[in-house]
C-alpha positions in Angstrom: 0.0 0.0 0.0 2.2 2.7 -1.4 0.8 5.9 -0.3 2.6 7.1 -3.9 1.4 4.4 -6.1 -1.6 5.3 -9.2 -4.5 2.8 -8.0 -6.9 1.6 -10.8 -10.6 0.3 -10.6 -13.5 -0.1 -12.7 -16.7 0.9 -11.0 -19.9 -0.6 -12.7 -23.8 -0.4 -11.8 -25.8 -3.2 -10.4 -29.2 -2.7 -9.6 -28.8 0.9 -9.7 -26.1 1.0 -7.5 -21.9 2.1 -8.4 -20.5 -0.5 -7.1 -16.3 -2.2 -7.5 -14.5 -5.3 -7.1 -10.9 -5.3 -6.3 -9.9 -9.1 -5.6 -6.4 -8.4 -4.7 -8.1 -5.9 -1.9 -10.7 -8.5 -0.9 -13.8 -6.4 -2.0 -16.9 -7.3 -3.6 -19.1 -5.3 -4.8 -17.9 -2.2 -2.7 -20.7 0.4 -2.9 -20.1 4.5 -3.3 -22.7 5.9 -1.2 -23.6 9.1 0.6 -22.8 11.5 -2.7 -19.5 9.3 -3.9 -22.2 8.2 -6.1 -23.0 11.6 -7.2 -19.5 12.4 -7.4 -19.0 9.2 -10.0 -22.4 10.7 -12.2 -20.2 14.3 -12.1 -17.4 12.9 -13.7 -19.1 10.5 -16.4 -21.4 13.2 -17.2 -18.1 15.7 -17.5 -16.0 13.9 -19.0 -18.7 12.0 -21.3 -17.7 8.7 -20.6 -20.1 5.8 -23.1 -21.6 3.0 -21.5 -20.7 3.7 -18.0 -22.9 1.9 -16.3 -21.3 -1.7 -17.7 -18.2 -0.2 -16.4 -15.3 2.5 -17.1 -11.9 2.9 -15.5 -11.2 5.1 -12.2 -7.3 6.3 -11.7 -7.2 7.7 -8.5 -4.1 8.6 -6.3 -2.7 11.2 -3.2 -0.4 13.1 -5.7 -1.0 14.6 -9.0 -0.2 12.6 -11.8 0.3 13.2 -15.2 -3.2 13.3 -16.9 -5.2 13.5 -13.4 -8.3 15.2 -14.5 -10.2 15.7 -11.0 -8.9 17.2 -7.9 -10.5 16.0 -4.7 -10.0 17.8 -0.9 -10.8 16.1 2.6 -12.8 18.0 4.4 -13.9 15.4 7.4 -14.0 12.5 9.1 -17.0 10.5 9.7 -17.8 7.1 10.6 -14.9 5.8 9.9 -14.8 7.4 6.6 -13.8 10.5 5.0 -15.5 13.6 3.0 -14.0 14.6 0.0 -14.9 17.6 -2.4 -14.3 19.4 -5.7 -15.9 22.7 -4.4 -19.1 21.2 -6.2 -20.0 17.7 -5.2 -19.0 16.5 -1.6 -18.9 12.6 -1.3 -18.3 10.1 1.7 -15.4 7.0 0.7 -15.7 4.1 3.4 -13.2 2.5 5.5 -12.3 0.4 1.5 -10.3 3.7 1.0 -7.7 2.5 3.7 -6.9 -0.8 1.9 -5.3 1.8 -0.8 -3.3 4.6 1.6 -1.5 4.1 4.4 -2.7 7.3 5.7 -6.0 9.2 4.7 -5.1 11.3 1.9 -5.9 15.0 2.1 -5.8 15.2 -1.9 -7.3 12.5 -4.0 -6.2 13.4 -7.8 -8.5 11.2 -10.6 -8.8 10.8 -14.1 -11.5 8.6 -15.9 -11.5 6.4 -18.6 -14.0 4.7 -21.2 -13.5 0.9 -20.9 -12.8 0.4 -24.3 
């Protein structure tokens, strides 16, 4: 858990839902909830990202990178999760954010990708 590495997943909808798997992380069908969904919807919708719902990829890390698109600050921590924002959506990421950083991250810099 490099708090410098580039993590990669591929968020998908099920029953509605934005949900991930990350085998290597031991997580099935991690749900974004309390506005990380909204957050997700923000940057499809901005960055016009086809067939989303079947799945598109999410590069995230705690120090810009070349191509980062999406800069997201921590603002709080609640039940044992933390709120980000990009000064227009605020979103809640569970305790699954841990399993990524060895420390919460006070940036969060993201770029997203179609699938294909």
């Amino acid at each position: 858990m490099d708090q410098n590495s580039i993590h990669i997943i591929i968020p998908y909808k099920l029953g509605g839902q934005w949900v991930f798997d990350d085998a290597e992380k031991y997580l099935h069908r991690e749900a974004f909830v309390a506005g990380a969904d909204a957050m997700l919807d923000q940057l499809i919708q901005k960055y016009n990202i086809k067939n989303a719902n079947m799945g598109f990829i999410l590069i995230f890390a705690s120090i810009p990178y070349p191509d980062h698109t999406s800069k997201y600050v921590w603002t709080r921590a609640q039940a044992d999760g933390n709120w980000y924002t990009d000064g227009e959506t605020e979103g809640w990421l569970c305790p699954a954010l841990m399993k990524y950083f060895n420390e919460v991250p006070k940036e969060l810099y993201v770029k997203v990708k179609d699938l294909s």
